[in-house]
Each structure stands twice: as structure tokens, then as C-alpha cells.
VOSE-184270 format. One record per residue (C-alpha): x, y, z; residue in one letter; residue number from 1. Coordinates in Angstrom, 3 decimals. Layout:
<atoms>
+----------+----------+----------+---+-----+
|       px |       py |       pz | r |   k |
+----------+----------+----------+---+-----+
|        X |        Y |        Z | a | NUM |
...
+----------+----------+----------+---+-----+
</atoms>
This chain:
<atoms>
+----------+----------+----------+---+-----+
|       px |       py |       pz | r |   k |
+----------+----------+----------+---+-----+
|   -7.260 |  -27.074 |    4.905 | x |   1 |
|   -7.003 |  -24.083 |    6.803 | x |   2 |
|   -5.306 |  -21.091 |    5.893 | x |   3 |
|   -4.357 |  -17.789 |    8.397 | x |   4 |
|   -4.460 |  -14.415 |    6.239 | x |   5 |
|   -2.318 |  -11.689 |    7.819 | x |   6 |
|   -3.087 |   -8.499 |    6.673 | x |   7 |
|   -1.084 |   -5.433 |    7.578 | x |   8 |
|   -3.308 |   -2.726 |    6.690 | x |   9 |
|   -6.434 |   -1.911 |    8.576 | x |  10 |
|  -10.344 |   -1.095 |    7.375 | x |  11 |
|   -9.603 |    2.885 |    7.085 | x |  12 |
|   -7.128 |    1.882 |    3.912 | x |  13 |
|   -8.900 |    1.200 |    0.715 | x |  14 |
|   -5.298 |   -0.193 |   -0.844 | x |  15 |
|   -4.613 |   -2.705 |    2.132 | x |  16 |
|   -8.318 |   -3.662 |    1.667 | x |  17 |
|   -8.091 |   -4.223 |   -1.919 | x |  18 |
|   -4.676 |   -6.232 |   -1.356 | x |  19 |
|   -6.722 |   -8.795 |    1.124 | x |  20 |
|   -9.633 |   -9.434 |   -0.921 | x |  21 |
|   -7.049 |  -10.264 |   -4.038 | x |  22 |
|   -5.331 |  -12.611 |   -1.486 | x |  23 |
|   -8.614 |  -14.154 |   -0.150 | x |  24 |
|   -9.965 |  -14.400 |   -3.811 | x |  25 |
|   -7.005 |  -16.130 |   -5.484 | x |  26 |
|   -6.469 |  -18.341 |   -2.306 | x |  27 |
|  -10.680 |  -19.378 |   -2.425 | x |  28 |
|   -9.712 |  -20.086 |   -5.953 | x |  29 |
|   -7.071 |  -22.361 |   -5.085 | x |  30 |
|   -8.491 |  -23.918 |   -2.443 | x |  31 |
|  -12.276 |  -23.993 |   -2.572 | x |  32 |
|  -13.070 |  -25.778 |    0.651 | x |  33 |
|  -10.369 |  -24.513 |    2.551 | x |  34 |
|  -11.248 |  -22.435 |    5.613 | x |  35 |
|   -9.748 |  -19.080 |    5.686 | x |  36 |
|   -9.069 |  -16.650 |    8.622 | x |  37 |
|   -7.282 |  -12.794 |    8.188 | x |  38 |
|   -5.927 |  -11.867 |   11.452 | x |  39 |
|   -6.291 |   -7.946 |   11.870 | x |  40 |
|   -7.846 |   -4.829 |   12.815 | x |  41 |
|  -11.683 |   -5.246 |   11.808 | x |  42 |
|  -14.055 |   -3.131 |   13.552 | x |  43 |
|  -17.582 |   -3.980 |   13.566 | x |  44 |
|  -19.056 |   -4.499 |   10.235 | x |  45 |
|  -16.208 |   -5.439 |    8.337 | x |  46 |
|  -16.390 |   -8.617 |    7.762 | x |  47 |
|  -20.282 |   -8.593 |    6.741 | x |  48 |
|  -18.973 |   -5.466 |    4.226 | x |  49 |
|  -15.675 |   -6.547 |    2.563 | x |  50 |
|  -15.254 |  -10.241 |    3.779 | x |  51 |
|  -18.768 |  -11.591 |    3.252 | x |  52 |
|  -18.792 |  -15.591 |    3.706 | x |  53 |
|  -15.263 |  -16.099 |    2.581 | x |  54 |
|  -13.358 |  -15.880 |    5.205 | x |  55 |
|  -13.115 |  -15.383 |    8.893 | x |  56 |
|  -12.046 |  -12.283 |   10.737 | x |  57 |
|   -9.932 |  -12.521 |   13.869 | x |  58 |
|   -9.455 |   -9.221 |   15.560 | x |  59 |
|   -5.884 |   -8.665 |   17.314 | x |  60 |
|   -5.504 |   -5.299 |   16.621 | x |  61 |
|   -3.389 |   -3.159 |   19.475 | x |  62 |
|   -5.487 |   -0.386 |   20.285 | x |  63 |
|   -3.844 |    2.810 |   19.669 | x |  64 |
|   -4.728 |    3.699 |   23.283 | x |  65 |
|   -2.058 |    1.607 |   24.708 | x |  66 |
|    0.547 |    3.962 |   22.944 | x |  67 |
|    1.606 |    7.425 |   24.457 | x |  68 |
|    0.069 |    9.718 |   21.790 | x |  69 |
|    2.398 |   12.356 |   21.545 | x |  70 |
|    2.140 |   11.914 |   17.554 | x |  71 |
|   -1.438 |   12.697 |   17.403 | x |  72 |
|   -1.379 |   15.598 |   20.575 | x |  73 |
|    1.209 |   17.084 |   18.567 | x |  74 |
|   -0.058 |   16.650 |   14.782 | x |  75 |
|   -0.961 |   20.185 |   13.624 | x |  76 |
|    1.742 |   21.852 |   16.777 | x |  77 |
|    5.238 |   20.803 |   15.384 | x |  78 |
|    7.335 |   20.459 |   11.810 | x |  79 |
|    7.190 |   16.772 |   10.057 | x |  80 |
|   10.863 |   15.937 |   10.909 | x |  81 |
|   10.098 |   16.757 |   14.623 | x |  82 |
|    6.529 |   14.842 |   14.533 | x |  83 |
|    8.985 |   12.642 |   12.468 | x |  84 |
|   11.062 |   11.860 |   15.203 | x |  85 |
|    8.245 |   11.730 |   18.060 | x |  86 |
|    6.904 |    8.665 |   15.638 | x |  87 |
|   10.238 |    6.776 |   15.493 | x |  88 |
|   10.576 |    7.358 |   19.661 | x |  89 |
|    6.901 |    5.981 |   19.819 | x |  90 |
|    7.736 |    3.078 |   17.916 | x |  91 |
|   10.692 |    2.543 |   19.700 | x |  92 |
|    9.736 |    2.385 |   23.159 | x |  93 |
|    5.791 |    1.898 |   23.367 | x |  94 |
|    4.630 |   -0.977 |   25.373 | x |  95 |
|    3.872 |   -4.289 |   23.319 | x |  96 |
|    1.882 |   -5.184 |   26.333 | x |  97 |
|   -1.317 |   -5.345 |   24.430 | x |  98 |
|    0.115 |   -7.130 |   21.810 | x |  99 |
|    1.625 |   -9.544 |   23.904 | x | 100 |
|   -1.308 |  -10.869 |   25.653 | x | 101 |
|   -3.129 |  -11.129 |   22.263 | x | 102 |
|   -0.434 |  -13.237 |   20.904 | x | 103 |
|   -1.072 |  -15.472 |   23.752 | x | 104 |
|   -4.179 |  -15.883 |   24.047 | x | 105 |
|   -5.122 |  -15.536 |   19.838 | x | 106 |
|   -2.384 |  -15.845 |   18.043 | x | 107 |
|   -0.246 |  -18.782 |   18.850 | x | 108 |
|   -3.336 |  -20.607 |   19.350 | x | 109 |
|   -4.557 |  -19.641 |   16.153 | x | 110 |
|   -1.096 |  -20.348 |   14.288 | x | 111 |
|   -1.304 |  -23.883 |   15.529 | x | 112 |
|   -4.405 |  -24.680 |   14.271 | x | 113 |
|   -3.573 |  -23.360 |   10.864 | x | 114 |
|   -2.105 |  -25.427 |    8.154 | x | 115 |
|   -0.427 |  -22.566 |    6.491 | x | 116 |
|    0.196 |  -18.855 |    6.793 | x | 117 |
|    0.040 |  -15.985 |    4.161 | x | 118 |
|    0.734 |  -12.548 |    4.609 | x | 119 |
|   -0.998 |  -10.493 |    1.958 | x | 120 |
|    0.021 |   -7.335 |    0.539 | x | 121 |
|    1.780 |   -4.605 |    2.243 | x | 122 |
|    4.229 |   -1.758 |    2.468 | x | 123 |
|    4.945 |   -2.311 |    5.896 | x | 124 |
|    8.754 |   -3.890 |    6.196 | x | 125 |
|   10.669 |   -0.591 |    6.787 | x | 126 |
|   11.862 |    2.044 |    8.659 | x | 127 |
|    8.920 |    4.338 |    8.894 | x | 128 |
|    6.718 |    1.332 |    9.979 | x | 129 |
|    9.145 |   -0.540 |   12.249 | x | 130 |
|    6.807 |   -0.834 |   15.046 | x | 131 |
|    4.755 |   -2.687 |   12.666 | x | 132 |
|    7.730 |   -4.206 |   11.266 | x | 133 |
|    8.760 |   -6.186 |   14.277 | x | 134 |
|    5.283 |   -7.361 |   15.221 | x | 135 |
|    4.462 |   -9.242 |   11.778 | x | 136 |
|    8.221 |  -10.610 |   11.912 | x | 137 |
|    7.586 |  -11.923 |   14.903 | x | 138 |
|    4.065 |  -13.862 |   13.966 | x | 139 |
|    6.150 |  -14.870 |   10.904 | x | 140 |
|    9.065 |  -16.603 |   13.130 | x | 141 |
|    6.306 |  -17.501 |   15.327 | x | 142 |
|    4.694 |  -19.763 |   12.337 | x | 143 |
|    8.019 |  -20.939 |   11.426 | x | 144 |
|    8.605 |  -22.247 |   14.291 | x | 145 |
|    5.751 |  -24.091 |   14.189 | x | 146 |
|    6.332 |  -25.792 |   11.170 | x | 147 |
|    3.675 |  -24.260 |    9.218 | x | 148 |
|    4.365 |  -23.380 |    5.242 | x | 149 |
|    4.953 |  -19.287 |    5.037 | x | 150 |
|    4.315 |  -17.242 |    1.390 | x | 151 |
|    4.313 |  -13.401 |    1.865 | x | 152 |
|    2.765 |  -11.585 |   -1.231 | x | 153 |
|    3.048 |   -8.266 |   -2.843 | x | 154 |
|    5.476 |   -6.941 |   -0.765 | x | 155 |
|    6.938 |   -3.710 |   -1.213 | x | 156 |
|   10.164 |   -3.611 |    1.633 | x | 157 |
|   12.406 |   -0.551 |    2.269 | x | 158 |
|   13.863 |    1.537 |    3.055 | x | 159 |
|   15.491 |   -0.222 |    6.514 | x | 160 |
|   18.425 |    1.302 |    7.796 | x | 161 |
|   17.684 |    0.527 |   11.698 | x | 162 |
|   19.944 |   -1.822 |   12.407 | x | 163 |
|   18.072 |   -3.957 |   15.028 | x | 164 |
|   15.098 |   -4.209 |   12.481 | x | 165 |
|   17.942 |   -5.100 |    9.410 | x | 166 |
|   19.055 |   -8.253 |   11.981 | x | 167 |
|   15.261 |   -9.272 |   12.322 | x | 168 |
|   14.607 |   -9.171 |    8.833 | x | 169 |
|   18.047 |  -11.064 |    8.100 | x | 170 |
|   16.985 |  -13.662 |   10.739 | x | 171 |
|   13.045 |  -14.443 |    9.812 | x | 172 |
|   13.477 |  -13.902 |    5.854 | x | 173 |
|   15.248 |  -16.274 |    4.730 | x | 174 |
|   13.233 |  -18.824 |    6.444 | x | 175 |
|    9.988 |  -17.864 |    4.626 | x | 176 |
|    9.099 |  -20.499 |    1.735 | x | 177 |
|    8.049 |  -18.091 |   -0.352 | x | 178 |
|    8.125 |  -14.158 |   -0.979 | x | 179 |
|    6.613 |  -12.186 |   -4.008 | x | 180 |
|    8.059 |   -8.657 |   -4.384 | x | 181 |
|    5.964 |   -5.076 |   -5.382 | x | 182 |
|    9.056 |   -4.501 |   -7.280 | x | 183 |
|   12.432 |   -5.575 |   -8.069 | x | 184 |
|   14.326 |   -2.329 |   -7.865 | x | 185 |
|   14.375 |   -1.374 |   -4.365 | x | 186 |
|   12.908 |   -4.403 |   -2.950 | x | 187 |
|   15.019 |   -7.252 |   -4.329 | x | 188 |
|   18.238 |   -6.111 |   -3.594 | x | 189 |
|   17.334 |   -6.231 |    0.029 | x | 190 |
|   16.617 |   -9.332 |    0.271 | x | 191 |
|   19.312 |  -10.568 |   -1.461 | x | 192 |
|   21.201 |   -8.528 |    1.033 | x | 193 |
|   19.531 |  -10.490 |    3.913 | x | 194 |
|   20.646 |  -13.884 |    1.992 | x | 195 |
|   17.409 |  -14.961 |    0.763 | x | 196 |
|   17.294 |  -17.682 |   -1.972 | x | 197 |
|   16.594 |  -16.420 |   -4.712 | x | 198 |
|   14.546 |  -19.368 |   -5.852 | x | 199 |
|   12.362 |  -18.422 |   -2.979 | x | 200 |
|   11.725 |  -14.800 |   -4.880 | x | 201 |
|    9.097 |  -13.640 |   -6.795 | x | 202 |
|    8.597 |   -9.806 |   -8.272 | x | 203 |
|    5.164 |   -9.627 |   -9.182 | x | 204 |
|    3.810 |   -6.585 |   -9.106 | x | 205 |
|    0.946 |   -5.559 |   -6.628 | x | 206 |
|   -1.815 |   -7.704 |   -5.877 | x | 207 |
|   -3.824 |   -4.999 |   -5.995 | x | 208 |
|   -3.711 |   -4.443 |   -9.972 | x | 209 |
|   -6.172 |   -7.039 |  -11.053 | x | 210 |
|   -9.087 |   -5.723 |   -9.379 | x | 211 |
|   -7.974 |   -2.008 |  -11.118 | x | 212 |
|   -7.665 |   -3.510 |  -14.520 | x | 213 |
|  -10.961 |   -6.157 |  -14.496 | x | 214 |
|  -13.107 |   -2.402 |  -13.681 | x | 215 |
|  -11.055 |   -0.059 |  -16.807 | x | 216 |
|  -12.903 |    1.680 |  -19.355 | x | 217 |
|  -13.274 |    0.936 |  -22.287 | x | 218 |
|  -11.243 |    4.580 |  -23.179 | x | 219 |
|   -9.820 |    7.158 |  -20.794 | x | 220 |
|  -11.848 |    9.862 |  -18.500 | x | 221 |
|  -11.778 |   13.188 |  -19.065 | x | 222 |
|  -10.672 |   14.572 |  -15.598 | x | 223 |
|   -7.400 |   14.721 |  -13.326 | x | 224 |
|   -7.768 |   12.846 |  -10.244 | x | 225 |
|   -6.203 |   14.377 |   -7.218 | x | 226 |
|   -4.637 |   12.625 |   -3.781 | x | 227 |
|   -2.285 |   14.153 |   -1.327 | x | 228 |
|   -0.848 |   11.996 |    1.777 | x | 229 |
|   -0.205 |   14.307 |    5.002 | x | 230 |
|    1.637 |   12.157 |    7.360 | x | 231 |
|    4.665 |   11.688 |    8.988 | x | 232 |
|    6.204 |    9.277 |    6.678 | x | 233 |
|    5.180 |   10.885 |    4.001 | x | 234 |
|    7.017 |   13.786 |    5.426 | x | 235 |
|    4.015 |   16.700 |    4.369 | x | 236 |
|    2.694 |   18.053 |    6.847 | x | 237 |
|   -0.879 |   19.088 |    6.852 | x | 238 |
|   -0.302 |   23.060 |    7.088 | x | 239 |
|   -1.011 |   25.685 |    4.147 | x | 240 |
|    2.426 |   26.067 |    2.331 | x | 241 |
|    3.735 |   27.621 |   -0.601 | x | 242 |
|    3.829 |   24.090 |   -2.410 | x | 243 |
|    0.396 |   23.844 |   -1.765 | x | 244 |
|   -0.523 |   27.036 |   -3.031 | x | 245 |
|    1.361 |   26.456 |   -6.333 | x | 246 |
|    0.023 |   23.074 |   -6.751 | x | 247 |
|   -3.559 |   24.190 |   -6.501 | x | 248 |
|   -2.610 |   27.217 |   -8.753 | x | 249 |
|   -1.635 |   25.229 |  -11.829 | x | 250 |
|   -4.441 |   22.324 |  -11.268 | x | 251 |
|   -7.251 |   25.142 |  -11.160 | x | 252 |
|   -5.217 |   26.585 |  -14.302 | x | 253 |
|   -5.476 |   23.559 |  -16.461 | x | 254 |
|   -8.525 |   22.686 |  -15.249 | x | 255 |
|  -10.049 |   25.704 |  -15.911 | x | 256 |
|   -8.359 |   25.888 |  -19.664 | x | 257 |
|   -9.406 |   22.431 |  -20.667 | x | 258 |
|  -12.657 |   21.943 |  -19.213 | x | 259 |
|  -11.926 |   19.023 |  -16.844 | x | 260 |
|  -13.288 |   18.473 |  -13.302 | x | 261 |
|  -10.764 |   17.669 |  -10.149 | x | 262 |
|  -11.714 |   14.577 |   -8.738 | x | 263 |
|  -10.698 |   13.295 |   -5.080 | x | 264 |
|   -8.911 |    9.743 |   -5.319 | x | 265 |
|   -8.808 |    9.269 |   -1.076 | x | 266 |
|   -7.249 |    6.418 |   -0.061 | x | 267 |
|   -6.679 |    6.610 |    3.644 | x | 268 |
|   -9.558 |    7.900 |    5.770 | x | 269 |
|   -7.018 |   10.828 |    6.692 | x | 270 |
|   -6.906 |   11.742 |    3.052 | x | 271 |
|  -10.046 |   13.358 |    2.496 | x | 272 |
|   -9.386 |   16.341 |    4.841 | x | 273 |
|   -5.583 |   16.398 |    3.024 | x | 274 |
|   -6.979 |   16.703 |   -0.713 | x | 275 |
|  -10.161 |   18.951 |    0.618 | x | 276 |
|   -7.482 |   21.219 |    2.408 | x | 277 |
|   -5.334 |   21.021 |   -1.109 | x | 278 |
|   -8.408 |   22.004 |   -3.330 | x | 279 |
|   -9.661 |   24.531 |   -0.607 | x | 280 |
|  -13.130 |   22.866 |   -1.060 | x | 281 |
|  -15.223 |   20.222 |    1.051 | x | 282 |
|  -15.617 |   16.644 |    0.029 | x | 283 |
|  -19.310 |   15.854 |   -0.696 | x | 284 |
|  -19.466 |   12.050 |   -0.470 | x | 285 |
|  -17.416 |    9.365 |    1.127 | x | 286 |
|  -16.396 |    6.560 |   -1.561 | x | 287 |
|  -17.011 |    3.059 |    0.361 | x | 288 |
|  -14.297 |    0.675 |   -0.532 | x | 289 |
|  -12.025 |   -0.232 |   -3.252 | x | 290 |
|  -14.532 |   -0.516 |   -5.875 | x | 291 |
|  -16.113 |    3.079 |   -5.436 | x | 292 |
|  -11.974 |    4.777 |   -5.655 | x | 293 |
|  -11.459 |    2.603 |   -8.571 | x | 294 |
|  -14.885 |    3.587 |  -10.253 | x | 295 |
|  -13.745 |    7.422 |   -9.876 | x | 296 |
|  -10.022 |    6.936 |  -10.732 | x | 297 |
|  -11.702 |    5.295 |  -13.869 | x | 298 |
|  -13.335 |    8.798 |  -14.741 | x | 299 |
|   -9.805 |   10.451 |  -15.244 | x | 300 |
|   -7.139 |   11.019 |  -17.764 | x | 301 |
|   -4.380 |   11.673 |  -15.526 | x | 302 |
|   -3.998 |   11.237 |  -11.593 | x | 303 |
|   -1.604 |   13.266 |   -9.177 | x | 304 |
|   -1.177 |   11.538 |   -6.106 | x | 305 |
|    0.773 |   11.811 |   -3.155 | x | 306 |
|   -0.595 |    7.977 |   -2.017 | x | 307 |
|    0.995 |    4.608 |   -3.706 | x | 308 |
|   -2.416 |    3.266 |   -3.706 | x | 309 |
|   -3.733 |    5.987 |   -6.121 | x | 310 |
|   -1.117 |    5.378 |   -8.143 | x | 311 |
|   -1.597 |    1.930 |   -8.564 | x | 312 |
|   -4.912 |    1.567 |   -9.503 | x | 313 |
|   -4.352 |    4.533 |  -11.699 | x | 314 |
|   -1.840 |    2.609 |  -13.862 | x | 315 |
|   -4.032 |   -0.761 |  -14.316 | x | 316 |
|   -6.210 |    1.448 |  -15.656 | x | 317 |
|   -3.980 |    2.587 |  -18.372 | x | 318 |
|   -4.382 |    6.178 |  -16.794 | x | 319 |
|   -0.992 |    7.936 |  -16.851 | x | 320 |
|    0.026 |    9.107 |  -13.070 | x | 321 |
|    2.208 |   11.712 |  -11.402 | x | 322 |
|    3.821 |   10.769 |   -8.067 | x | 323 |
|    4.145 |   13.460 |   -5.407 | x | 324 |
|    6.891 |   12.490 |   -3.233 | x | 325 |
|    8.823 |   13.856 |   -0.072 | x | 326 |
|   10.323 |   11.290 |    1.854 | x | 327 |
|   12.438 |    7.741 |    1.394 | x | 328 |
|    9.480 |    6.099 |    2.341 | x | 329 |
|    7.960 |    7.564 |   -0.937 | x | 330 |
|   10.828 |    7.739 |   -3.137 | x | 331 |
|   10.832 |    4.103 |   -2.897 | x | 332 |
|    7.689 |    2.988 |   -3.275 | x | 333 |
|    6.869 |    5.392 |   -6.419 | x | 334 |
|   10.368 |    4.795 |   -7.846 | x | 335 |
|    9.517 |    0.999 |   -7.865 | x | 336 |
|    6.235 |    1.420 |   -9.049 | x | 337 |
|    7.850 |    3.463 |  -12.179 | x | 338 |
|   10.255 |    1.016 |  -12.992 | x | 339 |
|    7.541 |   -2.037 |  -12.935 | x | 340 |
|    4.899 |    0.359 |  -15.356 | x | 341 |
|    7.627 |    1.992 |  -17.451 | x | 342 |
|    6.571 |    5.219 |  -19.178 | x | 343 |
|    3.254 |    7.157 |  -18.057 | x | 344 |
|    4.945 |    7.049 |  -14.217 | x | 345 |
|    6.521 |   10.831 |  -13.442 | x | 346 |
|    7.918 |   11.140 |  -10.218 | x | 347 |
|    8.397 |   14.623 |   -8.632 | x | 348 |
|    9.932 |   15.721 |   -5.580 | x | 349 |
|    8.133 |   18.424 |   -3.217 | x | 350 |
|   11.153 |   20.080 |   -2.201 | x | 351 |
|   12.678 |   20.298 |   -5.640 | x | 352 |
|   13.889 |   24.080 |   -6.097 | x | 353 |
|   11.786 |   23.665 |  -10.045 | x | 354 |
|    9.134 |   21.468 |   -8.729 | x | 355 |
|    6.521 |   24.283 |   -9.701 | x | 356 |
|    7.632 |   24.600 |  -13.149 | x | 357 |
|    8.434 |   20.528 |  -13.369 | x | 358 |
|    4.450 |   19.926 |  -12.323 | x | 359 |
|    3.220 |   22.728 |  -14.816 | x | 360 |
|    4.970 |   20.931 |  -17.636 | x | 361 |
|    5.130 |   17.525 |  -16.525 | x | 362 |
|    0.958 |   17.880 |  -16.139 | x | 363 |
|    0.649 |   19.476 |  -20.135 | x | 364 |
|    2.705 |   16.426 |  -21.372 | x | 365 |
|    0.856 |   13.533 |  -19.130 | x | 366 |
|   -2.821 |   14.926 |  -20.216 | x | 367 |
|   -1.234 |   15.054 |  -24.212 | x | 368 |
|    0.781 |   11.583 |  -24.224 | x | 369 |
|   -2.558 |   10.121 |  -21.718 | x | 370 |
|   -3.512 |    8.231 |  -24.844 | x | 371 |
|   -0.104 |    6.738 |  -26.105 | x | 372 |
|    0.499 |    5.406 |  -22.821 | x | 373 |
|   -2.613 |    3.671 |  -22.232 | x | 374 |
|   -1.888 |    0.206 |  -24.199 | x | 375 |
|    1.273 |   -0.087 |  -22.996 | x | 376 |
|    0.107 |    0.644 |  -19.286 | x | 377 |
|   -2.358 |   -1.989 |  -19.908 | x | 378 |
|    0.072 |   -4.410 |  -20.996 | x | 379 |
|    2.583 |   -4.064 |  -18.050 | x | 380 |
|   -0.724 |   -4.353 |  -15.767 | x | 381 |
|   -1.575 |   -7.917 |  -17.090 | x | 382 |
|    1.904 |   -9.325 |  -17.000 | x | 383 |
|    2.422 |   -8.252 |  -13.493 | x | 384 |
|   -1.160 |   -9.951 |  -12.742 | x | 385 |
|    0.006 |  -12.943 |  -14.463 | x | 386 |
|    2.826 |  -12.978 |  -12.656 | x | 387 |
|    1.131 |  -12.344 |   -9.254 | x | 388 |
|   -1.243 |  -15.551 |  -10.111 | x | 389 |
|    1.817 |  -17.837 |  -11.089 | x | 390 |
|    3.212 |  -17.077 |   -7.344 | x | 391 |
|   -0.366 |  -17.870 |   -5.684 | x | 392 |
|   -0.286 |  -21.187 |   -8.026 | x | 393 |
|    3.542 |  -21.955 |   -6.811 | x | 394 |
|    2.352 |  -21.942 |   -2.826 | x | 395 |
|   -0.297 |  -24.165 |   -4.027 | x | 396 |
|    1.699 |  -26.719 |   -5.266 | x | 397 |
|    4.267 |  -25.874 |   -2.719 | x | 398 |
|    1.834 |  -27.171 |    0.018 | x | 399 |
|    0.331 |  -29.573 |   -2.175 | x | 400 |
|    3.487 |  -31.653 |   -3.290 | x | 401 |
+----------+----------+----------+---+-----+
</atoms>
């Protein structure tokens, strides 16, 4: 048996790794002799570090070099809705050259060889990723095509409202055998939108949540655990602003008056400078991999995060979480993540006229109810891993019938 991993997330994303080595684990579990590839972006390194023996790296990432750059000349020189719009033109219009030839001479070859392919967790299927989008839809067809049994896991998809990526999605979806959802409140009614069966559906949760909740403490830190995204589809840009300031005003505040310590939760490599910039003081030590973030989100009684990831392994935890949000992008992914934990999820918007005075209180009653919400936090954590299991078990016998 051989089984082709595609993984939409790259090394420099601690949430996309945790995502692959849940898929690679459960699959290994399924099928212990089976041989396992992840097609991705895997500098050198990676696979001694994360993958180990279990599974075979194939390299086809597009190097960023083949794309005109304006997003990155232009990073710290323009607004986030310009920089905004630069990204979506770059998308757009960028040469799939590279990308091309690798699908060529990698890819397709790879897909035939390959009894079976899985796409492992990701955020990727929307408008703020369409580049991205298109590319994985297009391996998906691609394996389709070929015959080969398709299961996409842990997907969190929206918002889409480009149309040409709305007629992909409609066109490759409902082909796929089988598809487990992030969430069922943005997420589902998409694809039921794009007429997929809904016996083909799953809603899971993250695949990321087991590895959070195997490593929780025994009772919750004593800290608040900070994150802050800067990025284009995140829609903060990585200036000083009057947010900023007032976020950093009430966390040294209530720090300060309770006697806790502000820990960094990065998640992306580009977070470290965004939550050192935030706290207006340098980040000591670089946590290596999944397990080192989840170790320090264990240390905390609340997290604030502006990253999905955060959030998530916040939760399994039973550590009650506040969700910084400023785009569509965001609103959807923390507004699903909400609904799938229940209570202990706040959601705030940056450019909410009260947000100030919304964080100031919202924080006083998340670090007081921190202990009511852990059981139930806990609970909603080991259904949704149950759940996430049952749809790994489903391929299985999918495959194996």
C-alpha cells in the first residue's frame, strides 16, 4: 500500500506541521506497512526532524523566487488593503511555470504510483489563499482522474467569493470520496453549496487537537499567552498603532496586578518579530516544533491570539482563549472554532470602536471563569478527536472494502 500525503502548510508553520504528523500518525496506525510519502515544501532537515522513518518527503515546493515580489518589496511601505490587493494581483497572474514542470516531472508520476491520496489539514481553500487554492485542486482532479481513492482532512474552507475559484471548487469537490470539515458553521454550508454529498461529509474538528490534549496539565498555568498574526490576510499590518498600544497597555496592566508572566505562543516563523514588536521586548529562544508551543501554551491560564493555531491548541488544553480578528479570513476561522469549543472562545474585532474596553473586560472575565471552562473545553476536545479518528477509520475501510 502506498499512500501520497499532501500537506498545504510548509516547515516555518508549527500548526500545518502538527496537522501532518496527526495525519501520518493515524494513517501508520491504520496501515502499518504501508509506505507513505507527503508531497511539500521540506527544506533540508525536515524530514530527519519532524518525519523521522515514517514517511517519505517529496519536495515540489514553487520557490517564491519565481513570483514578482511586490508583496514582500512593499511589506512595511504600503496600508494592508493596498499590500492586500498587490497579494490577490500576485496570485492572480504569477507564472505557474515552476509548478508546472514539477507536476510533470514529480507529481503525476508520483500520483500514479500511489494507491491513494490524502490531503491533511489545512486552511487553505479560500480567497486569501487562492493561488494555493487552485494548485492543490488541481493535484486533487489530477488524482481523480487517475482513479486513485481521495479523503481530505481537517479542512477549514472559506471564505470564497472569486468566482473562477467557486467553479473549481464546485467541479473537483464533489468528486472527492471523502472530506472531514474544521467546522460545520462556515465550512459545511459551502460545500453543500458546491453539491457535495453529504454522506461524503465529515465535521471533525482539527486534526491538530489530539496532540494538544495527550500534552495538558494536569491543572491550568498561571500566565497569559500572547500571539499576534501581521499579514496580509490577516489584514494587521506590522506598524506601531493605537490598537497596539492599547493592547499592550491593558496586558502589562493585568499582568502587572496579578503577578503573571506574558508568554510568546509563535506559530509562524513571521510571528516572533509580530508578538516581540507587540510586547516591545525581544524574544529570547526559538520554540522548535509543535511540541515546544504546546509545552508553553500549557504554562498559561488564558491565551490571546491573533493565529488559529494558538487558539487551537489553547482549547485542547482546556485553556480559555481570546481571538484577535481583522479580516474574513479570520472571522471565519475563529468564528468556527467558537462554535465547535462552545464557551471559553471570545472573539474580538480590531477595528471595533469598544474593542479597548471589550479586551479589558473580556480578559478579567476569561482569567476568573479560566477554571469553569476547563472540563468542558476538555470534553469538546475529545469528541472532536473521536470524531477526527472515526473519519481516518471510514477511508480505511473505504479503501479496504
Amino acid at each position: 500500500m502506498q499512500i501520497l500525503i499532501q500537506t498545504a502548510g510548509g516547515y516555518a508553520n508549527v500548526g500545518d506541521l502538527a496537522m501532518l504528523l496527526a495525519a501520518i500518525t493515524r494513517l501508520r496506525e491504520l496501515w502499518p506497512n504501508a509506505s507513505l510519502e507527503v508531497m511539500g515544501d521540506f527544506p533540508q532537515g525536515l524530514a530527519t526532524t519532524y518525519l523521522k522513518q515514517e514517511a517519505q518527503p517529496i519536495d515540489v515546493n514553487v520557490s517564491p523566487s519565481q513570483w514578482f515580489g511586490l508583496r514582500n518589496l512593499l511589506r512595511n511601505k504600503v496600508n494592508t488593503k493596498i499590500r492586500k490587493f498587490i497579494v490577490a494581483i500576485e496570485d492572480k497572474f504569477k507564472s505557474d511555470t515552476a509548478y508546472q514542470a514539477k507536476k510533470t516531472k514529480i507529481i503525476l508520476p508520483t500520483l500514479k504510483k500511489a494507491d491513494a491520496l490524502v490531503f491533511c489539514g489545512a486552511g487553505v481553500m479560500n480567497d486569501a489563499f487562492m493561488g494555493h487554492s487552485l494548485k492543490f485542486l488541481d493535484i486533487i482532479e489530477a488524482a481523480i482522474q487517475l482513479g486513485k481513492p481521495t479523503a481530505l482532512f481537517g479542512q477549514g474552507i472559506g471564505p470564497i467569493k472569486q468566482p473562477y475559484l467557486e467553479k473549481r471548487m464546485k467541479a473537483v469537490l464533489p468528486k472527492v470520496d471523502l472530506i472531514g470539515l474544521r467546522e460545520d458553521l462556515n465550512s459545511l454550508p459551502l460545500l453543500i453549496d458546491y453539491e457535495v454529498d453529504l454522506n461524503k461529509i465529515m465535521v471533525t474538528g482539527d486534526d491538530a487537537i489530539e496532540m494538544a490534549y495527550s500534552a495538558r496539565a494536569d491543572q491550568l498555568g498561571e500566565h497569559i499567552g500572547i500571539n499576534l498574526r501581521e499579514a496580509s490576510y490577516s489584514e494587521v499590518s506590522s506598524g506601531e498603532s493605537p490598537v497596539k498600544q492599547n493592547i499592550r497597555t491593558i496586558l502589562r496592566k493585568v499582568a502587572s496586578q496579578r503577578d503573571l508572566s506574558l508568554i510568546p505562543i509563535p506559530i509562524d516563523n513571521s510571528d516572533y518579530q509580530a508578538i516581540s514588536n507587540l510586547l516591545q521586548e525581544p524574544i529570547q529562544n526559538k520554540l522548535a516544533g509543535p511540541a515546544e508551543v504546546i509545552a508553553a501554551v500549557k504554562r498559561c491560564r488564558v491565551v490571546i491570539t491573533g493565529s488559529y493555531h494558538a487558539a487551537v491548541f489553547a482549547l485542547s488544553q482546556g485553556i480559555s482563549v481570546i481571538g484577535l480578528i481583522n479580516s474574513a479570513y479570520y472571522q471565519n476561522k475563529f468564528g468556527g472554532l467558537a462554535a465547535q469549543f462552545g464557551g471559553g472562545c471570545e472573539v474580538l474585532q480590531l477595528d471595533d470602536s469598544q474593542f479597548t474596553e471589550k479586551l479589558a473586560i473580556t480578559l478579567e472575565n476569561s482569567l476568573q471563569n479560566a477554571p469553569k471552562n476547563r472540563e468542558p473545553l476538555l470534553h469538546k476536545a475529545q469528541l472532536q478527536i473521536q470524531l477526527s479518528r472515526k473519519a481516518y477509520q471510514r477511508f480505511y475501510d473505504l479503501i479496504s472494502s
